[in-house]
C-alpha positions as CSV (number, residue, x, y, z in Angstrom):
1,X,-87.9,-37.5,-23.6
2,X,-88.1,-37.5,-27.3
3,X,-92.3,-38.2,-28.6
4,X,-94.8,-37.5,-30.6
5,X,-96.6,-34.5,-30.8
6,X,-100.7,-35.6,-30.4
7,X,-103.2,-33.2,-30.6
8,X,-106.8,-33.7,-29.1
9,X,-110.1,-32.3,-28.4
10,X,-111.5,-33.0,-24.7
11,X,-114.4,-31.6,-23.3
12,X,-114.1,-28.8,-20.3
13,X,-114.7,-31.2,-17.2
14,X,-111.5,-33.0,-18.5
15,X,-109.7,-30.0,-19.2
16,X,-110.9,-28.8,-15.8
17,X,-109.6,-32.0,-14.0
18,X,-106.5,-31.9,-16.0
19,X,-105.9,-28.5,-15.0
20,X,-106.8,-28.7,-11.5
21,X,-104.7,-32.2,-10.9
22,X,-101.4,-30.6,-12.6
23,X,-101.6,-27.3,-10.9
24,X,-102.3,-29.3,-7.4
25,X,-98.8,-31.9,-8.2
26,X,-96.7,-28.8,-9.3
27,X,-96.9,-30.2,-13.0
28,X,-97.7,-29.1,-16.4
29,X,-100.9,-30.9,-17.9
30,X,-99.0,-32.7,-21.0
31,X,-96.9,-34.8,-17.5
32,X,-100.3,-35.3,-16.2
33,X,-101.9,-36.7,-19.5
34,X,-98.9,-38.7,-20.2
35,X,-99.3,-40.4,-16.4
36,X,-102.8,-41.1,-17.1
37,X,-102.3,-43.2,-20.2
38,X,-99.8,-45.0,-18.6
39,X,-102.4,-46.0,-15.8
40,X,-104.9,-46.0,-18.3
41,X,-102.8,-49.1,-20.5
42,X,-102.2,-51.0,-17.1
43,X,-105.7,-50.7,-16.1
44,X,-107.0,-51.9,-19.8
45,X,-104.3,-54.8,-19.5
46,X,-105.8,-55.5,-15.6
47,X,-109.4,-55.6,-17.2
48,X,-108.3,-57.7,-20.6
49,X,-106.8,-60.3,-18.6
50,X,-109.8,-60.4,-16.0
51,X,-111.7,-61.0,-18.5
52,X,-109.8,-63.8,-20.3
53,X,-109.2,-61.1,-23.1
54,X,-105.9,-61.2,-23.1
55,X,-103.4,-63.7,-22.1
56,X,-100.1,-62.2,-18.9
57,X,-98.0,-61.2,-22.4
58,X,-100.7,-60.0,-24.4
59,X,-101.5,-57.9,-21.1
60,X,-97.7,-56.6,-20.3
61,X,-97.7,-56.0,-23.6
62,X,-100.9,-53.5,-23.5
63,X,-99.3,-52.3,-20.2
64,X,-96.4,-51.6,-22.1
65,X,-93.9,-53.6,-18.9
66,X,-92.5,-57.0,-18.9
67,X,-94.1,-60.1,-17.8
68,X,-92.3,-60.1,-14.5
69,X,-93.2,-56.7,-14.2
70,X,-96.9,-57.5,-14.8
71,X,-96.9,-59.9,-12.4
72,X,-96.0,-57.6,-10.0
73,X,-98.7,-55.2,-11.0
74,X,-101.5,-57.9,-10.7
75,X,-100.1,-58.8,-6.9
76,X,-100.6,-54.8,-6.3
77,X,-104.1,-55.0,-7.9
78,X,-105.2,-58.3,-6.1
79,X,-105.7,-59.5,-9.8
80,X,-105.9,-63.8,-9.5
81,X,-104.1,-66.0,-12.2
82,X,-106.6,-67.3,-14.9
83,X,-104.9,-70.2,-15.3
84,X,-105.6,-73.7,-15.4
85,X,-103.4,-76.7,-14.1
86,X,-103.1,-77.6,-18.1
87,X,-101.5,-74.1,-18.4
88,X,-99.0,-75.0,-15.4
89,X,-98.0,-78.3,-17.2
90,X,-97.6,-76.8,-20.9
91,X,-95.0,-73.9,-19.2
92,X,-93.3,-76.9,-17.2
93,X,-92.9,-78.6,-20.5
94,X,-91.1,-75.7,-22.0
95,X,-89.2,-74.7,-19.3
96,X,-87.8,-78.7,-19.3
97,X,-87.0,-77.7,-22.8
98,X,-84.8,-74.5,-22.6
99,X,-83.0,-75.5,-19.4
């Protein structure tokens, strides 16, 4: 996987836990970061959305996964839709249109 090279300053009970949690999986601690800021953008898009921050494409877009994919993740999470019924009718209306 071709990246970016980032840099950062962390203090030792991170680096600790880093450690700790990539030595326990058999990993090095750059996987281990990398998995937690994936988790890290799905749970900011979880708490965005609860919060009527962000709307399901602003939030798969934070997630960094599609829509049907977010969807998904909000099932896993028990997240509810924050929708109301005028929501419902607008994406009816469109849907009419494109099909």
């Amino acid at each position: 996987m071709a990246g970016k090279t980032l840099s950062i300053r962390i203090n030792d009970d991170y680096f600790k836990f880093l450690s700790s949690l990539a030595k326990e999986e058999r990993a090095d601690v750059s996987k281990k970061v990398r998995e937690l800021v994936g988790l890290g953008r799905v749970m900011l898009a979880i708490e965005k959305y609860k919060n009527s921050e962000a709307s399901l494409e602003k939030a798969s877009k934070i997630a960094g996964v599609s829509i049907s994919k977010m969807l998904d993740i909000f099932s896993e999470y028990g997240v509810r839709a924050n929708l109301e019924y005028e929501d419902y009718l607008k994406g009816l209306k469109t849907l009419k249109k494109v099909w």
